[in-house]
C-alpha positions as CSV (number, residue, x, y, z in Angstrom):
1,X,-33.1,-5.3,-14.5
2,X,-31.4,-6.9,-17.5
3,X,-28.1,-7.1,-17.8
4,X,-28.1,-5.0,-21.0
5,X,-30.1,-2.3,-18.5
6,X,-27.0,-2.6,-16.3
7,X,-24.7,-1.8,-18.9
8,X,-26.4,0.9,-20.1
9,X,-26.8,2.1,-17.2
10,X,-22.8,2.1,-16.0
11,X,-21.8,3.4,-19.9
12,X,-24.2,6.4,-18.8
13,X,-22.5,6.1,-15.6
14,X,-19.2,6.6,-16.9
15,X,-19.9,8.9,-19.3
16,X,-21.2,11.4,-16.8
17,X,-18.5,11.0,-14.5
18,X,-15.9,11.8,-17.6
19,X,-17.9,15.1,-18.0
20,X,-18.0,16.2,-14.8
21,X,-13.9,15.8,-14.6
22,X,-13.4,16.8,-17.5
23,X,-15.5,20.1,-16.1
24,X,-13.8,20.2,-12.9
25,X,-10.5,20.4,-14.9
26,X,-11.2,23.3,-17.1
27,X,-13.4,25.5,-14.2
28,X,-11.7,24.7,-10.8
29,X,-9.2,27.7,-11.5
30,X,-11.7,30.0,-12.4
31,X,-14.4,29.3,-9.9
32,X,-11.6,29.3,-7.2
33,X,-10.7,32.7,-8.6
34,X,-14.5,33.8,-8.3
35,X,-14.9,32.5,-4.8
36,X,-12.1,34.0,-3.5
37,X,-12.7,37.8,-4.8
38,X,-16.1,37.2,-2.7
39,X,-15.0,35.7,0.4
40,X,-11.5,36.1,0.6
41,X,-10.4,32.6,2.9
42,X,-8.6,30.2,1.1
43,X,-10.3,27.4,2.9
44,X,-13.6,28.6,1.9
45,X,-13.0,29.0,-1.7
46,X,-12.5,26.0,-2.0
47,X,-15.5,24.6,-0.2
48,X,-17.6,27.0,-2.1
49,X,-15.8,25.6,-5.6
50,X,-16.5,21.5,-4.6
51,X,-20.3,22.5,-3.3
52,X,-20.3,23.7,-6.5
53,X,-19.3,21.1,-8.4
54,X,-21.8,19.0,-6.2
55,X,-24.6,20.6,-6.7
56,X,-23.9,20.2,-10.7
57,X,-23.4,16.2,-10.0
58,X,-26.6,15.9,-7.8
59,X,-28.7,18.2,-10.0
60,X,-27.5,19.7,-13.4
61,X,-29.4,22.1,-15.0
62,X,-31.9,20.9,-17.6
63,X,-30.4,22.8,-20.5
64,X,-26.7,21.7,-20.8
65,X,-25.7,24.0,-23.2
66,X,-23.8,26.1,-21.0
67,X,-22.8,24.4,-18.3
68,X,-20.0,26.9,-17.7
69,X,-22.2,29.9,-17.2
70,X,-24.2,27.4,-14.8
71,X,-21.5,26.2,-12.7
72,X,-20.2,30.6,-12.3
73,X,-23.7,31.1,-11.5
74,X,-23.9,28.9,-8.5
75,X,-20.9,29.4,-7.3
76,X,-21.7,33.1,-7.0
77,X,-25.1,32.2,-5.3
78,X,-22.8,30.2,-3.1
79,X,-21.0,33.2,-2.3
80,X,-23.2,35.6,-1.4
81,X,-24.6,32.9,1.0
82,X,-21.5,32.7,3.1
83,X,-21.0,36.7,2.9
84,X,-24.8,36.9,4.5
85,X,-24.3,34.3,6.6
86,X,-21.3,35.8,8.3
């Protein structure tokens, strides 16, 4: 790999990571807020909220146009996982 790859590569790099904080800022609240009306434990919200945010770094949906409506949606899914698992 050149080093131009490289570079490319770490500008995408950094780029990504900028979105997904800059997603993390503007959502946590809300996805907190949508977790907890589900489950109801504090500690769980928030696992539910970073899982979340995880599954958007390890595999974001292939149209990024609303990334919002994406992250809500999963974290509901998420939800109702832990309601039937209990």
């Amino acid at each position: 790999m050149s080093l131009v790859q490289r570079r490319g590569k770490a500008a995408h790099a950094e780029s990504n990571s900028a979105l997904l904080e800059a997603l993390f800022e503007q959502h946590w609240e809300r996805l907190c807020g949508v977790a907890y009306r589900m489950v109801g434990d504090g500690a769980e919200v928030e696992d539910l909220a970073l899982e979340a945010f995880v599954q958007l770094y390890q595999n974001p949906p292939r149209n990024e146009k609303n990334l919002s409506g994406w992250l809500y949606r999963v974290a509901t899914n998420l939800g109702l996982n832990a309601l039937r698992a209990r």
